[in-house]
N, C-alpha and C positions, 0 to 999 in steps of 0.2 A: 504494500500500500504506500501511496506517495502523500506526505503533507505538502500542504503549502502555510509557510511560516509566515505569521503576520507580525515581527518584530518591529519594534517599535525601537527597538533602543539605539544608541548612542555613544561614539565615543566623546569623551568630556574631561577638559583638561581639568584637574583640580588642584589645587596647592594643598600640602602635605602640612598637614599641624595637627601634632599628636605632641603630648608632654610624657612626661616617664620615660625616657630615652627612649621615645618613637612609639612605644607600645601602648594599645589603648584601654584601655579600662571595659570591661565589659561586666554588664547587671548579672550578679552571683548566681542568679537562675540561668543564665546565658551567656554559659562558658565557653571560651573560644576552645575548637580545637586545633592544634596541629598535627600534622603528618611527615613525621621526618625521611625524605627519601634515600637515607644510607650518607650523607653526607650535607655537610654542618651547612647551614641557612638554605637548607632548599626547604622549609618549612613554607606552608601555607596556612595562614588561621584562617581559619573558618568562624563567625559570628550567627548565633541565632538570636535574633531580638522581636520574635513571635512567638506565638503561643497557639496559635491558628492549627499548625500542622507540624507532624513529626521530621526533623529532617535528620537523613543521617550524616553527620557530620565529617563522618571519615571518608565515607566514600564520594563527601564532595569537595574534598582538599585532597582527597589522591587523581581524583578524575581531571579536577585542577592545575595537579603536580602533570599529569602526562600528557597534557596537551601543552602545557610551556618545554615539557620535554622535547616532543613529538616536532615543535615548531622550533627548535636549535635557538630557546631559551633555558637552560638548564641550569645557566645562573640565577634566571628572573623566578621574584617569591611576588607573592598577590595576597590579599585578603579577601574572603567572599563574604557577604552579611545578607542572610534571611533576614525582610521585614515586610509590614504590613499594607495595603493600600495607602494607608491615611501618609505614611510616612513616605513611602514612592510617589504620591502626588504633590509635598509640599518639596521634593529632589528636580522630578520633572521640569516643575514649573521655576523653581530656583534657577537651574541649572539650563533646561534649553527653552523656556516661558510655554509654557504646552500644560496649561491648566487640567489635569489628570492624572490618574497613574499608566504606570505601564512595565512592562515585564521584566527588563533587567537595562541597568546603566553601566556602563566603566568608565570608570574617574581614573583615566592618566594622571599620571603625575609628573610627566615630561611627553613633550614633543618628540619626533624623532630625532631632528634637527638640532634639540637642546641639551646639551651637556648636563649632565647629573652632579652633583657634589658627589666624590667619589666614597662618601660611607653609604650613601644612599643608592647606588644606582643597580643595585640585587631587588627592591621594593616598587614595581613596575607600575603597583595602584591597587582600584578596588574596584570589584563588582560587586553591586547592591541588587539582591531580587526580593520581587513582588511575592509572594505565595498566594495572595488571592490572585494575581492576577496569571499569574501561572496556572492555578486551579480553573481560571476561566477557560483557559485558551486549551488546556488539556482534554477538561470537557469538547469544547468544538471539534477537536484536532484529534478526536478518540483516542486518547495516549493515557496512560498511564501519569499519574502525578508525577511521579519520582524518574519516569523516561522526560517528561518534561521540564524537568529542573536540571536533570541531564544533559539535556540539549541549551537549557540559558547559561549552563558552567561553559560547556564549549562555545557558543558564543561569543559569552564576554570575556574569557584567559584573549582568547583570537583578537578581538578589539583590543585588547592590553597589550597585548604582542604585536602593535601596529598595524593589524587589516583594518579595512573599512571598508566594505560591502557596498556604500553609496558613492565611492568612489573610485572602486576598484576593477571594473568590467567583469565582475562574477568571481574573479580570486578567491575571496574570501569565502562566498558561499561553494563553492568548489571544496575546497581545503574543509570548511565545516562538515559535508555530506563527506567527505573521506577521514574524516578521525571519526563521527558516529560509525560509521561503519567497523572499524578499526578498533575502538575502544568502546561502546556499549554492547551489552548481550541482547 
């Protein structure tokens, strides 16, 4: 069966402001996970800041980990954060003025073009997903929740990793349909 993706998302530069030497603070019910892939900062946290739906945390910082692999970034580390509609509509509209929510964002943190301070340049950004709004499109798109949050990790690692789908003559969505293939069961 073929879907057709109605992604909404974005890449979005963001500037980087976290205190605790870079690390953020996460609400003690919504503890980050990492997944260490055999060697030191290839960590990925993972954030859940809902309560909506179950996620499993490991298998969305390792599916994470192997798409920056997969795409010969094996230095670059990402953060992913489950949250709710209400909070993806006030990101949305912050960020690209598009008053709603929508399924997943990635907040760059450098251009390609732009030099990183060199402690920082392992920390590529962040994708932020919707789980309601994930759960909409699942529904339409007959999938499975959890194949569907599947498919917004591999999206947004790919937008951190420099694709961009709206400007790329199908690149990107090329490269997406060939890691699903490759990496989900």
């Amino acid at each position: 069966m073929s879907t057709t993706r109605r992604s909404t998302s974005s890449r979005i530069r963001a500037t980087r402001r976290h205190e605790n030497g870079g690390r953020r603070k996460s609400h003690q019910s919504h503890r980050p996970h990492e997944v260490d892939g055999g060697a030191e900062g290839r960590e990925v946290e993972v954030i859940n800041r809902q309560r909506l739906r179950e996620i499993d945390l490991g298998r969305a910082a390792a599916l994470s980990r192997a798409v920056l692999d997969r795409v010969g970034r094996p230095d670059a580390v990402l953060t992913v954060t489950f949250i709710r509609d209400r909070a993806m509509r006030r990101l949305n509209r912050d960020y690209r003025g598009i008053d709603g929510p929508t399924d997943v964002l990635s907040f760059a943190y450098y251009e390609d073009s732009e030099a990183a301070p060199h402690d920082e340049t392992r920390h590529i950004g962040d994708v932020v997903i919707s789980v309601e709004t994930a759960e909409r499109y699942a529904r339409e798109l007959v999938l499975s929740f959890d194949h569907e949050i599947e498919h917004l990790l591999i999206h947004g690692a790919l937008h951190l990793a420099g694709y961009d789908h709206e400007t790329d003559d199908g690149e990107m969505n090329k490269l997406e349909r060939k890691l699903r293939r490759e990496l989900l069961k």
